[in-house]
N, C-alpha and C positions, 0 to 999 in steps of 0.2 A: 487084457488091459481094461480098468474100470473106464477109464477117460476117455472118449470118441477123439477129442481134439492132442489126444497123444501119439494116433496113430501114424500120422505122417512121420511125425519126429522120428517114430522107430521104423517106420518104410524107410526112413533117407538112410537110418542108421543102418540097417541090413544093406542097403544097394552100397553102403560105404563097406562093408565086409566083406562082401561078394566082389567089389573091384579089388580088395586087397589080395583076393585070394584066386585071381582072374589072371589066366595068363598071357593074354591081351593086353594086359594093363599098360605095361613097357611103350607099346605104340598110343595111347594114351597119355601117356605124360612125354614121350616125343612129341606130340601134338601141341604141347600144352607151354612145355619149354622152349619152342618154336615162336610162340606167342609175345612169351615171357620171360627172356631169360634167368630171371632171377628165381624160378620156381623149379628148381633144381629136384629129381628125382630123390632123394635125400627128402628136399624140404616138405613133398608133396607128400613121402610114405609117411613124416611125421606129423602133419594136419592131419591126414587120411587116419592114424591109428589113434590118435588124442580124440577126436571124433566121433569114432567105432567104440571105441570105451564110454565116454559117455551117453552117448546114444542107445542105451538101453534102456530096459520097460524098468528095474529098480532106481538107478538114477535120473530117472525121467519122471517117476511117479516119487520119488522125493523133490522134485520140483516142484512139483505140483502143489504138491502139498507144504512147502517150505512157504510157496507165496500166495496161498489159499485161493490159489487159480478158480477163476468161473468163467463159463462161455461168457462174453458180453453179450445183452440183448440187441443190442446196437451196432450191427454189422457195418465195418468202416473198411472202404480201402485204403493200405497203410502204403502208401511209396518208401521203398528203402532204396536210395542211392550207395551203390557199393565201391567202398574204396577197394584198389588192387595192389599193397602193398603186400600183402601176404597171402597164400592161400588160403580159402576159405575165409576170409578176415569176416563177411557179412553176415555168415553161416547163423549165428548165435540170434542176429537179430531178425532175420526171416523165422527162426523157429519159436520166438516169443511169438508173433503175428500169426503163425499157426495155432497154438495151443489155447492162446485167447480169442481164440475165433473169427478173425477178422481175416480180410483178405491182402493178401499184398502182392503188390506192384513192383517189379525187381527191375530199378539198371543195373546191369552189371559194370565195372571198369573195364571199357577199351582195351585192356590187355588182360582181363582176365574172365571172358564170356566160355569158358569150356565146362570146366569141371564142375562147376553147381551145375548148368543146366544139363547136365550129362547125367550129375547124380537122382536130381529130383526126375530126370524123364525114365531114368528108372525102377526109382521111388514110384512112381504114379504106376506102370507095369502091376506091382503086386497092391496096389493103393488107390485104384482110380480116381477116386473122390477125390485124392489134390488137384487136378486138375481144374475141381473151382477154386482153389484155395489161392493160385497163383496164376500170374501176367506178367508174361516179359514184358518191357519197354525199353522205347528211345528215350522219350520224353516223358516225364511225370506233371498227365495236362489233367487229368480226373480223380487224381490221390484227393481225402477227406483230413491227411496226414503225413507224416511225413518223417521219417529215419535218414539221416544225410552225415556222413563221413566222409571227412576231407583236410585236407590242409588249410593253415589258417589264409591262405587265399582264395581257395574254393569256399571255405564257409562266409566269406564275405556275399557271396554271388548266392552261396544257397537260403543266406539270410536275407536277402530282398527278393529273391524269387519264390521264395515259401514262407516268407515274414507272416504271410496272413494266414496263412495254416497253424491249428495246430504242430508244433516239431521239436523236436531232437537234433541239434546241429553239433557234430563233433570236431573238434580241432587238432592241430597237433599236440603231441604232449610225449613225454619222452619218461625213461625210467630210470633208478637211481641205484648203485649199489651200496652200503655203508660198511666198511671194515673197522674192528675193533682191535686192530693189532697184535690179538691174543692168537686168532686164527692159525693154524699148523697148515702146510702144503697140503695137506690133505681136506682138514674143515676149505680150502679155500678154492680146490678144482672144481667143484657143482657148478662155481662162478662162470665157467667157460661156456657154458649151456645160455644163459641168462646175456651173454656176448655178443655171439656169431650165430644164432637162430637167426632164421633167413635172412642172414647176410647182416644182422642189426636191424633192419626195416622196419620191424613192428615197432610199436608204442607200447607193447610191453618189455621191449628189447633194452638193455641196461646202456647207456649214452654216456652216463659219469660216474666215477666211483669216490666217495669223502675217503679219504684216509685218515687218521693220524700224522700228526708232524714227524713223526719222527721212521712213518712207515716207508721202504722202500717200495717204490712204483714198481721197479721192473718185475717184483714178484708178480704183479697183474698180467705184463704181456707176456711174461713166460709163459701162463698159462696156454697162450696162442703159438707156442714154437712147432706145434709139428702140424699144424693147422693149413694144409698143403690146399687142401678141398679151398680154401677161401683166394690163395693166388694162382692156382691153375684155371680162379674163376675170371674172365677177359675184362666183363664190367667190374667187377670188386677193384680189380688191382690195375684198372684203368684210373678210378679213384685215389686209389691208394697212393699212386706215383706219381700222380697231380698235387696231391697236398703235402708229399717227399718233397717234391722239388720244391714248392712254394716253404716249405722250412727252412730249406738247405740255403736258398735266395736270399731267406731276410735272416738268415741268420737265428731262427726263433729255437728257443730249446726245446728240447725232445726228447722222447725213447721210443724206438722200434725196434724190432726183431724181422725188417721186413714180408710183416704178415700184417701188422696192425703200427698206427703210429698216437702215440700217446702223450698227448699237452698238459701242461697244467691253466686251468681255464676256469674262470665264473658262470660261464655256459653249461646247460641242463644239457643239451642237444650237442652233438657230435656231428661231424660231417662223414659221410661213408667212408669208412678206411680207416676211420678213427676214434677215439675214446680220447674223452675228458676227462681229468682227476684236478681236484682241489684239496686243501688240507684243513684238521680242525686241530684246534689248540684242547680244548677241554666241552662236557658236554653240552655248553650252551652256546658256543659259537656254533656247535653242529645243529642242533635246535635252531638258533636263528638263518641258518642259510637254507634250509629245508622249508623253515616258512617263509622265507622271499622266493623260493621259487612255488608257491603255493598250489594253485591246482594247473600246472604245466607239467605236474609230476601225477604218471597214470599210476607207475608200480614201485612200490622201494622190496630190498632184497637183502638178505642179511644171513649170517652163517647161523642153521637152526635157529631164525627168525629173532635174535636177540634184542632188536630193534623194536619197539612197540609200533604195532600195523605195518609190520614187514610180512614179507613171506622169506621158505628156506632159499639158499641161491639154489639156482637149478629148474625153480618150478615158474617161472615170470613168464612162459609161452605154454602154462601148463592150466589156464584158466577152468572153473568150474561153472556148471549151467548158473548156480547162482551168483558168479562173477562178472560184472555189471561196468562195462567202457566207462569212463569218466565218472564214476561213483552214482552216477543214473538209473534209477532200476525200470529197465522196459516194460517189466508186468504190470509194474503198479501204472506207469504212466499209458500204456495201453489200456489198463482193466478202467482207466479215467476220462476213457476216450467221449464217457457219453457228453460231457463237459468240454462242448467245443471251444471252449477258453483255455484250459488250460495247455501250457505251452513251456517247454523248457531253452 
């Protein structure tokens, strides 16, 4: 490999192979699902291999060269505060801070300190040199910088506590499906991917789908009928049965298949257990609800991406290195670091 600063990314990438192929592994993600119940041996083997795929020297070295990566002369340590709503959720942005040469400083989320630092301490094994590269912490009291992922109540807090740093502060934001009614059972199953990926939790994870007027909803939760994995799961359909009953109570209309319950609602954001759908009359009612929820919206998803700046359904948990959280691109605003003003 040409790059010095690529090699970590493909040390993490091989220690993520070598776990896949580990037959240890199992008590490993017991460990980890102990912690976390939402990070289901399922969820883990699918971060783990999306990962392992891209963490290679050819799509690593088109990275590189996609965002005309250069060591910065200007060694910063970069604090990245990691959210734990998914596995691996921070993974992408520790590995920008590697490759632009700078150092970074990791919390991890409270319920999810296992598996990065399991991966990187075996990363370092054939790698040593990361070892300057990274700093766990509690607290980010000597960051020059700052990566912060959270809910829009955490980024309240992360915003006056790192207001004078240069940062990056992400909020919630939620993802969109769009049907065009033309869709056949078949263009419309990818959809269930883009659904029930851990559990909905990501903010790539699809929360509302636009219809057509004249489209029937239940073709949506059909999709979820034989979707057993999500009510055998304790937390899911702990959810689930709380927002059942609170429909049944007030009387609100509905569709379930008791797997998923699904409203019709002006709400981006879904509460666990459930899916949103609203309807559009012709294509600029769809156009003007799309821009009132403006940038609350991280991913939209569309059947072989008919939508302009959609992607296929199926691939919304299936991000690429140069797929960038809230439309932000980490390199360029790292590779800017020497400009202690600038700030997003």
């Amino acid at each position: 490999m040409q790059h010095p600063t690529l090699l970590g990314a493909l040390a993490l990438g091989d220690a993520i192979r070598d776990l896949l192929q580990n037959p240890e592994r199992d008590a490993l993600y017991s460990r980890i699902g102990h912690q976390n119940a939402w990070f289901t041996t399922e969820n883990l083997e699918h971060a783990l291999s999306h990962w392992a795929s891209l963490l290679q020297e050819a799509p690593l070295i088109a990275w590189w060269e996609a965002e005309s990566i250069v060591k910065t002369p200007v060694l910063k340590k970069i604090g990245i505060v990691m959210a734990g709503n998914i596995p691996l959720v921070g993974l992408h942005d520790l590995l920008a801070v590697w490759i632009t040469g700078h150092h970074a400083v990791v919390k991890c989320a409270s319920n999810d300190d296992i598996l990065l630092p399991y991966l990187v301490k075996k990363a370092t094994e054939k790698q040593p040199s990361l070892t300057e590269n990274i700093t766990w912490a509690e607290k980010l009291t000597d960051a020059d910088a700052v990566i912060a992922t959270g809910s829009d109540n955490t980024a309240r807090y992360f915003k006056q506590y790192f207001g004078h740093l240069p940062h990056i502060i992400r909020k919630n934001r939620n993802s969109l499906a769009i049907i065009s009614g033309f869709e056949s059972d078949e263009a419309l199953a990818p959809l269930k991917e883009d659904l029930i990926r851990y559990f909905g939790l990501g903010c790539r994870s699809v929360s509302h789908v636009l219809i057509p007027e004249d489209f029937d909803p239940t073709r949506i939760i059909k999709l979820l009928d034989n979707e057993l994995s999500l009510v055998h799961h304790h937390k899911y359909f702990n959810n689930f049965e709380y927002h059942y009953a609170i429909h049944l109570l007030n009387r609100t209309p509905h569709y379930t298949n008791n797997v998923v319950l699904m409203t019709e609602s002006d709400s981006l954001a879904s509460p666990l257990g459930m899916l949103h759908y609203s309807r559009y009359s012709t294509r600029a009612s769809l156009d003007e609800k799309i821009k009132a929820w403006g940038d609350q919206i991280q991913v939209t998803v569309s059947a072989d991406s008919w939508f302009p700046g959609s992607i296929p359904f199926g691939t919304s948990q299936q991000p690429g290195l140069t797929t960038y959280a809230d439309g932000v691109n980490t390199i360029s605003w790292l590779l800017g670091l020497q400009d202690t003003s600038h700030q997003s």
